[in-house]
C-alpha positions in Angstrom: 14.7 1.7 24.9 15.1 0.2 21.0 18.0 1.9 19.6 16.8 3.1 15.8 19.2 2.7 13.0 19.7 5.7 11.0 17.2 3.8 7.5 15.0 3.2 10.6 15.0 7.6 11.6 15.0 8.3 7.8 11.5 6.0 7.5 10.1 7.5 10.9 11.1 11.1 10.1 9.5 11.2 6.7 6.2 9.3 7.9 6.0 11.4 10.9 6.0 14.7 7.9 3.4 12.9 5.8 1.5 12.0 9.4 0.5 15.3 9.9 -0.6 15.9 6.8 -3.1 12.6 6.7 -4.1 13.9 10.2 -5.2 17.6 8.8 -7.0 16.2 5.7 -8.4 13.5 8.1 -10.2 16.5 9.5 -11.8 17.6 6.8 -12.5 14.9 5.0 -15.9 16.1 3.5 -13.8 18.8 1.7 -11.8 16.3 0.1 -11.4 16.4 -3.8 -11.6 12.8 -4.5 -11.4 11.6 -8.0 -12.2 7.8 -9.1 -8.8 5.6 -9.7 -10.6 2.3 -11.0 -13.8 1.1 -10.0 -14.3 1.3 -6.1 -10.9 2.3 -5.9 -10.4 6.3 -5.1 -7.4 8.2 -4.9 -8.1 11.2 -2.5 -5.5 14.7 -3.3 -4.6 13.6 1.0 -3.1 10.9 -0.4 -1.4 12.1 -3.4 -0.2 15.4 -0.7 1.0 12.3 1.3 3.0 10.8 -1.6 4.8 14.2 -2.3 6.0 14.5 1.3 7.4 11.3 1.6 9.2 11.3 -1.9 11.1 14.2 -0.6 11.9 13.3 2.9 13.2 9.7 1.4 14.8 11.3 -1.6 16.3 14.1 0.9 18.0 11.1 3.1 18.9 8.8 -0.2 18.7 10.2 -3.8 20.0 7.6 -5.4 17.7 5.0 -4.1 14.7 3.4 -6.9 11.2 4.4 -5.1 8.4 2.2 -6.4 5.1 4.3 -5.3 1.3 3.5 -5.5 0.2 6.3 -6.7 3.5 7.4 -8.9 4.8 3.9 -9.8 8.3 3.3 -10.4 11.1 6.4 -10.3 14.6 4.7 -11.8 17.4 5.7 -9.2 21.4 5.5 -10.0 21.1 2.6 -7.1 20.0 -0.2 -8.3 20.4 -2.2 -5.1 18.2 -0.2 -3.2 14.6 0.4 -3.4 12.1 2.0 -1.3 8.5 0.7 -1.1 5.8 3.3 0.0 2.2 2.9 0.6 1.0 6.8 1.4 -2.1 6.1 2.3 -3.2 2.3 3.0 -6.9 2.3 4.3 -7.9 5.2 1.6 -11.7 3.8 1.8 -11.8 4.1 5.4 -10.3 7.5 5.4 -12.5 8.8 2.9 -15.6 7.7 5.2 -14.1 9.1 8.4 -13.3 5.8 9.7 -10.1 6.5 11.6 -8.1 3.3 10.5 -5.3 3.9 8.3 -1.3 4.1 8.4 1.3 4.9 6.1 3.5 1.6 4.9 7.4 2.0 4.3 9.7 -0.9 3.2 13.3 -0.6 2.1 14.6 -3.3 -0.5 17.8 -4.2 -1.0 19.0 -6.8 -3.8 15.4 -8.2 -3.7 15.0 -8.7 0.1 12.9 -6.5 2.5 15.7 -5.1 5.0 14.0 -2.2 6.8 10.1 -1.6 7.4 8.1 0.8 8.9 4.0 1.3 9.5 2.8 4.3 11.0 -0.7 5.0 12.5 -0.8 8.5 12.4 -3.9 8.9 14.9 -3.3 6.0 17.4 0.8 7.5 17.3 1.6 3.7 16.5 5.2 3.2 14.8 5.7 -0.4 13.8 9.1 -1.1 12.6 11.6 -3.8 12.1 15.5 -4.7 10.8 15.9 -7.5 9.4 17.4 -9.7 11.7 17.2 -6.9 15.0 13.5 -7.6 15.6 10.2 -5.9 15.6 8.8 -2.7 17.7 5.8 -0.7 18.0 7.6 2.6 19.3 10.3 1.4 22.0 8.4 -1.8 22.9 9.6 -5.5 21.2 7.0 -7.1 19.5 6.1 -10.8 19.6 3.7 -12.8 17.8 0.8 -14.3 19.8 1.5 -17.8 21.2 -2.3 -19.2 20.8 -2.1 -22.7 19.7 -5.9 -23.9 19.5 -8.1 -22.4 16.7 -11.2 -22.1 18.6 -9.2 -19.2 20.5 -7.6 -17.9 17.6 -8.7 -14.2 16.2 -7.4 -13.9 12.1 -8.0 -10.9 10.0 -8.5 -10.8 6.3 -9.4 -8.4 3.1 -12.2 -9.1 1.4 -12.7 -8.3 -2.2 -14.8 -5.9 -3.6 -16.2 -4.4 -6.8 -13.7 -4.4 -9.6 -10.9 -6.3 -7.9 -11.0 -10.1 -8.8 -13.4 -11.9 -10.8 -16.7 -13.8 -9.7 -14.7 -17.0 -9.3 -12.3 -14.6 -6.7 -15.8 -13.5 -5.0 -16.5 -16.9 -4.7 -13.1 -18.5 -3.5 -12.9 -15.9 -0.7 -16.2 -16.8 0.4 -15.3 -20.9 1.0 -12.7 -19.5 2.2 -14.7 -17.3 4.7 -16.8 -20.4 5.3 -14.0 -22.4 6.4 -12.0 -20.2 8.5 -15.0 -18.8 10.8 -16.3 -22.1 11.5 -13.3 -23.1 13.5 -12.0 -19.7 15.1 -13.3 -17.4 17.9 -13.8 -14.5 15.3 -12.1 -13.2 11.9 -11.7 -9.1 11.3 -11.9 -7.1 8.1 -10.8 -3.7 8.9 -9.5 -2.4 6.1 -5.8 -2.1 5.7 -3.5 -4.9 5.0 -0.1 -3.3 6.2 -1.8 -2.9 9.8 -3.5 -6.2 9.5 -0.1 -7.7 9.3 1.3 -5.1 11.8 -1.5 -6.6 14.7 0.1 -9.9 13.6 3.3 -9.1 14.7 1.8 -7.5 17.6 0.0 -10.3 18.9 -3.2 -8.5 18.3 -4.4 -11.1 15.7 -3.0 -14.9 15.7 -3.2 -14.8 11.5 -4.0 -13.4 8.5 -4.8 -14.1 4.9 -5.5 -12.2 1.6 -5.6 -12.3 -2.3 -4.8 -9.8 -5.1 -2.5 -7.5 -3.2 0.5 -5.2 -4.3 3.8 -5.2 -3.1 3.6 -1.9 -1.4 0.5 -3.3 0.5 2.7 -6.0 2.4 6.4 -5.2 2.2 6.9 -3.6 5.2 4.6 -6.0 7.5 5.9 -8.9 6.1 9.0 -8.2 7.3 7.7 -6.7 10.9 5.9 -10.1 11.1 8.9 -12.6 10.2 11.1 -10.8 12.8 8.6 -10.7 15.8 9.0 -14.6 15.1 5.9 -15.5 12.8 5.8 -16.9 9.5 5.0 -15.1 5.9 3.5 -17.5 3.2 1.6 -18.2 0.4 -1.3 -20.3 1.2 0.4 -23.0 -0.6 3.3 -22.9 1.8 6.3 -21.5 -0.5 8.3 -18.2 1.4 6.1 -15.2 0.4 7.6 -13.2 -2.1 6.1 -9.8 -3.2 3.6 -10.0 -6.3 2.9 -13.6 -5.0 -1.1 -14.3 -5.8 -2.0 -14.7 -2.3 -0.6 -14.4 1.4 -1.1 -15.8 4.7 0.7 -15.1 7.8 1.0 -16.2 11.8 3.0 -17.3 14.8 4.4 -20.8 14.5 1.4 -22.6 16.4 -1.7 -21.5 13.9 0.2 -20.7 10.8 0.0 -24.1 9.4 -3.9 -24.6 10.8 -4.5 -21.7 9.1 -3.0 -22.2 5.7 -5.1 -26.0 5.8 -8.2 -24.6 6.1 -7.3 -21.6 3.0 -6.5 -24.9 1.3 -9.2 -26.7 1.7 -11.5 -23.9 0.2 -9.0 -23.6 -2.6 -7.5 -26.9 -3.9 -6.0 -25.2 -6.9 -3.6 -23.5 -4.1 -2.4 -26.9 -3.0 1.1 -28.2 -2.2 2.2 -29.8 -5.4 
């Protein structure tokens, strides 16, 4: 059985609170107030009830840690070394339309690197968590990433962009991008939630993945879960992901770099230079 660090307990105990919650409103999701955030882009009161929880719980554990929240933003702690990244809700669209695929995403910073992360699937009971240099889990169980080596066997996920985020030309670039990637793999998944998305890459569930536009509380914690179950984080143009970074790409050592090539090749602006 994986031993859990006590960041790792605080993480799990305070996702496991805001769990529930998610799980109740999941429910009754018809009697949801929902109110529009930005265009195609709702903020439900499950997730702002989710937000609440898990300020507390991690403010309980460490109140002098910075959080930066998606819904809140940024709340200035006396610790400026440590900062918590929380997602309360990632896969809101899905949740709203009863589609039960959604976690909640918590990553701990510390003097700019991702130390601790944690993604929990509430309904599958799924925790995905990771130290940095201690490895990767799902509950007790070590995580690897696949070892497919061949594209045509290879199963990638990706986010595709919809109304209101990106331009036309960002439409468009995903598309070639699209084009490229499904006509040399077995088969490329869009299920809606980037910090699983990266979570199955860890897991060996998917050999890659690769988005654009997202926020740092949509990848901090997976990044980390998918570096330490021994795959590599990117941007497609091959520099060590960073959060804020335009663009991101991720895999196990074999298709990583296959991967990134074809992204390339539908983006030329997002070649090595």
């Amino acid at each position: 059985m994986a031993l859990r660090s006590a960041i790792i307990n605080v993480m799990a105990m305070a996702a496991d609170k805001a769990g529930k919650r998610l799980i109740r409103d999941f429910g009754e999701v018809e009697q949801l107030q929902v109110s529009r955030k930005g265009p195609a882009d709702f903020v439900s009161s499950a997730d702002r009830k989710a937000e609440r929880i898990l300020r507390e719980a991690l403010t309980h554990a460490r109140p002098d840690y910075t959080l930066l929240m998606e819904e809140s933003g940024v709340t200035q702690g006396r610790d400026s070394r440590h900062r918590w990244i929380v997602d309360p809700l990632d896969g809101t669209t899905n949740f709203l339309h009863g589609i039960p695929h959604f976690c909640i995403s918590i990553a701990l910073e510390r003097d700019g690197d991702i130390v601790a992360g944690l993604i929990y699937d509430p309904l599958k009971d799924e925790v995905f968590w990771a130290e940095r240099g201690l490895g990767a889990y799902v509950n007790d169980r070590r995580l690897r990433v696949s070892e497919r080596t061949q594209l045509p066997d290879a199963l990638f996920a990706t986010g595709i962009p919809f109304l209101g985020v990106q331009d036309g030309a960002g439409h468009g670039r995903f598309l070639n991008q699209l084009g490229r990637v499904m006509a040399q793999c077995s088969g490329v998944r869009r299920l809606g939630s980037a910090a699983l998305d990266l979570a199955y890459v860890a897991a060996g569930r998917y050999d890659g993945y690769w988005e654009n536009g997202l926020n740092s509380w949509d990848v901090a914690a997976g990044i980390l879960l998918v570096r330490e179950a021994g795959g590599q984080v990117t941007d497609i143009a091959g520099r060590t992901y960073r959060l804020g970074a335009d663009d991101i790409c991720a895999g196990n050592d074999q298709l990583h770099q296959p991967l990134r090539n074809l992204l390339r090749e539908a983006s030329p602006a997002n070649s090595d230079k």
